[in-house]
Steps between C-alpha positions, in 0.01 A plus 500: 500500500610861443380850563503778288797775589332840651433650165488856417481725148854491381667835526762379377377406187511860434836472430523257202139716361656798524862348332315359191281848442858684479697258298190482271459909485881515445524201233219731324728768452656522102765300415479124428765382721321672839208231373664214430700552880193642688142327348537102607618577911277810460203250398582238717551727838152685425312116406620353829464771712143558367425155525569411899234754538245383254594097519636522825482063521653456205890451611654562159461955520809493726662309281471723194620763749825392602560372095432844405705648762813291410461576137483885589782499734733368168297697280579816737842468383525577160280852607845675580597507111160654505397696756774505738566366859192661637195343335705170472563519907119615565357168289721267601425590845157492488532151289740371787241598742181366365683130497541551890119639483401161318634289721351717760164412339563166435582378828221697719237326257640136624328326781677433800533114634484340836836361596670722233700813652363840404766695336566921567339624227841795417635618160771188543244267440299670218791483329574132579145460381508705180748218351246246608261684279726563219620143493096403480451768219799285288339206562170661380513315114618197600172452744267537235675307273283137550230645659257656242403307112618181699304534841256203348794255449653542824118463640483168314837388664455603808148281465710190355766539791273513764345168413843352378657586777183394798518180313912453573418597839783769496207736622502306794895427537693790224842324637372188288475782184919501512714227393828365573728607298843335334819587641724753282821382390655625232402869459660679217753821679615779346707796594344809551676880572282855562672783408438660868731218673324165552583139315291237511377144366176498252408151591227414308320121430156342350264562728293203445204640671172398329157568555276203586268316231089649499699858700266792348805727338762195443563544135481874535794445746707243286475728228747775680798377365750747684408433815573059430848614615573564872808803573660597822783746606765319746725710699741307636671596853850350546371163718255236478296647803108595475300630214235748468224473238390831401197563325392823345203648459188525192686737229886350539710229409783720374895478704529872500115542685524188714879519658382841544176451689626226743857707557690208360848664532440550930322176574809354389696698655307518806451145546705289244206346343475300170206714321309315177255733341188230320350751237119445544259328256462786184705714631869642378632248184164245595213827435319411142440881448685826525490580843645270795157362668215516239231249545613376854268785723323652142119286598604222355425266804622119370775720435553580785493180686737332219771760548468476892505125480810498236656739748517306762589191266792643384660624808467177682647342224797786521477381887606143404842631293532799799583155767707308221751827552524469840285702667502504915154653488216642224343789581227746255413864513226608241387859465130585351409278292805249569405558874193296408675233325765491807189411707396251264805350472461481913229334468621209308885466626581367791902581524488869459730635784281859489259685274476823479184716345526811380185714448352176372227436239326237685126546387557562079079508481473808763849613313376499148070632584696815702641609180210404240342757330087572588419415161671190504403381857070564311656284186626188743149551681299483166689223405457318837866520558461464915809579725405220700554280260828661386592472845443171601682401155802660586513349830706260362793693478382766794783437812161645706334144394780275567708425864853603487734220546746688651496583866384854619797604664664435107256768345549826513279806357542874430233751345402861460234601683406760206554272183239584213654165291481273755259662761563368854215276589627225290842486719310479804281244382807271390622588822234426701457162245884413604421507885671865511849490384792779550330802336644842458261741400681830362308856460557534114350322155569218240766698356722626798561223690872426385563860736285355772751436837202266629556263142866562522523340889267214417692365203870537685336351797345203299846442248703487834355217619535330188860611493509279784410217366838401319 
């Protein structure tokens, strides 16, 4: 249960209304270039602001804000070979402060959860929570991508899974949904080198995941041929020791992003850890369209479930090689999206020596209907498309609908108690779930926890004790 923030009108909104009026009024002025620089964050600052007042449920306004304020901070730049340092400094401030005033907005319209810490409410974390929003605005296209002409396919599946899968029994008992999978042996290694500093091994091998015979979606799935191939990065430390499986988040896959994200450079220097990096079902060199990540979150619900289940596939099958190279303990740390599979892969694993979930997607029904559009939520409900049906379906790959296999005092949890991606309830449900692990919450969003000293204390705290295990 939740209950709604104390609401009030949005002063603040004023802000991002009155930004888009002047960058519109000064784009209006002659000369094509003043257009081209001033009309899209112009129209973007005046639609969003306008719309938290006229839609005010509709969660996507903020998210035009802080796009449009972005684009006219940049586009403020070019407006000294124009009009000098003065009207340049006056719009990009007043672009820099509407994305505070958006995530202002955005966060006093979210509800407020019982066993979820409230966070102050200060310009710090309006900021933290404009990148939330302007992470959600990028994602925008790919959301709508299934969802729409196809709504009545993914009704039919959903239909043929629901009595496909009742008749397995894996309604009943998802853990029977997941198969054992063959040890790897041979995977093919290459060597690897970043320009900014880091080598690495590309170990790649055939995934040989498969969905099963009468599956609604299984020749949709075969039919990705890209993603047949499994990849991971392997950063060696210099001994056998333990290894940590990292495993980014929806949008990733890449070295440069990942060894980034997880800080790949200080957990090995920090704690002398053996780091392998499993790039995630369609993402990075497995996606089967031009971004990292389409049709694994886009509506597409057998999707879904096949790229969850292949997740966790693969990595246990990268588990198998991690303990031919003598590894003195196996640990995983998933962020977002990977966060989720890390608590799947709890679920089913016995030898983990800790997991460790970052802001994780553990509900990808609640996840994915957050972020639909109204008109598409009215086309899934004219198409008898029911959420309870979605849900129960992906219960076979939902950690919340499985029993981790891994001890309590082995799990470990941290989450932002204002994240827009990933809003907090769903943490505190796992946790609750998981007989309420470790959990740090930290005041920020989705975006900022990598400069969160809670998140930074849990994971040293957790990769010390597997340190110890050697």
């Amino acid at each position: 249960m939740s209950h709604e923030r104390a609401s009030a009108f949005p002063i603040e909104n004023l802000i991002p209304l009155l930004a888009g009026l002047t960058w519109i009024v000064w784009s209006s002025e002659s000369g094509a270039l003043r257009l081209l620089l001033g009309i899209l964050p112009g129209s973007l600052l005046l639609g969003g602001a306008v719309s938290v007042y006229l839609l005010p449920g509709d969660l996507r306004a903020p998210q035009l804000i802080s796009s449009g304020a972005l684009l006219g901070f940049f586009c403020a730049f070019p407006l000294i070979l124009i009009d000098g340092i003065g009207d340049a400094l006056a719009l990009s401030t007043l672009a820099a402060a509407s994305f505070v005033a958006a995530g202002w907005t955005a966060h006093r319209r979210e509800p407020l959860f019982p066993g979820v810490p409230e966070p102050p409410l200060d310009l710090t974390l309006a900021t933290k929570v404009g990148l939330d929003q302007l992470a959600l605005a990028s994602m925008f296209v790919r959301r709508q991508d299934a969802l729409g002409v196809r709504v009545p396919q993914h009704a039919a599946e959903i239909e043929a899974a629901m009595s496909f899968f009742s008749e397995q029994g894996w309604l009943d008992k998802p853990e029977q949904y997941h198969r054992e999978p063959d040890a790897l042996e041979s995977p093919r290694l290459i060597s690897r080198d970043l320009r900014w500093g880091y080598s690495f091994e590309e170990l790649s091998f055939d995934s040989g995941y498969e969905v099963q015979e009468g599956e609604p979606g299984r020749d949709r799935w075969g039919s990705y041929r890209e993603n047949r191939t499994a990849y991971a990065r392997v950063l060696r430390s210099d001994r056998p020791g333990p290894w940590l499986i990292c495993v980014h988040g929806y949008g990733m896959g890449t070295p440069r992003i990942d060894l980034g994200a997880f800080e790949a450079a200080r957990l090995q220097r920090d704690h002398g850890l053996n780091l392998i990096f499993p790039v995630l079902p369609l993402h990075g060199p497995r996606k089967m369209a031009l971004r990292s990540g389409d049709g694994y979150l886009n509506g597409d619900f057998m999707n879904t479930i096949h790229a969850h289940a292949q997740a966790a596939w693969d990595i246990r099958r990268l588990m198998s090689w991690i303990r031919s190279q003598g590894a003195t303990a196996i640990g995983a740390y998933g962020l977002s999206l990977g966060g989720g599979v890390t608590a799947l892969l709890a679920s089913l694993e016995r030898d983990l020596s800790c997991a460790i979930l970052g802001i994780p997607a553990v509900d990808l029904a609640r996840a994915v209907r957050r972020q639909v559009s109204p008109a598409a939520l009215r086309e899934m409900v004219n198409a008898g498309l029911e959420w309870a049906d979605i849900s129960a379906v992906l219960g076979v790959v939902s950690p919340a609908a499985l029993q981790p296999r891994i001890p309590t005092e082995r799990c470990s949890m941290f989450a932002g108690t204002a994240d827009h991606l990933i809003p907090p309830d769903q943490v505190r449900d796992l946790w609750l779930h998981w007989e309420q692990p470790r959990i740090a919450w930290y005041a920020g969003s989705h975006i900022s926890f990598n400069r969160e000293p809670e998140v930074r204390s849990l994971i040293d705290d957790v990769l010390r004790g597997i340190s110890r295990e050697e």
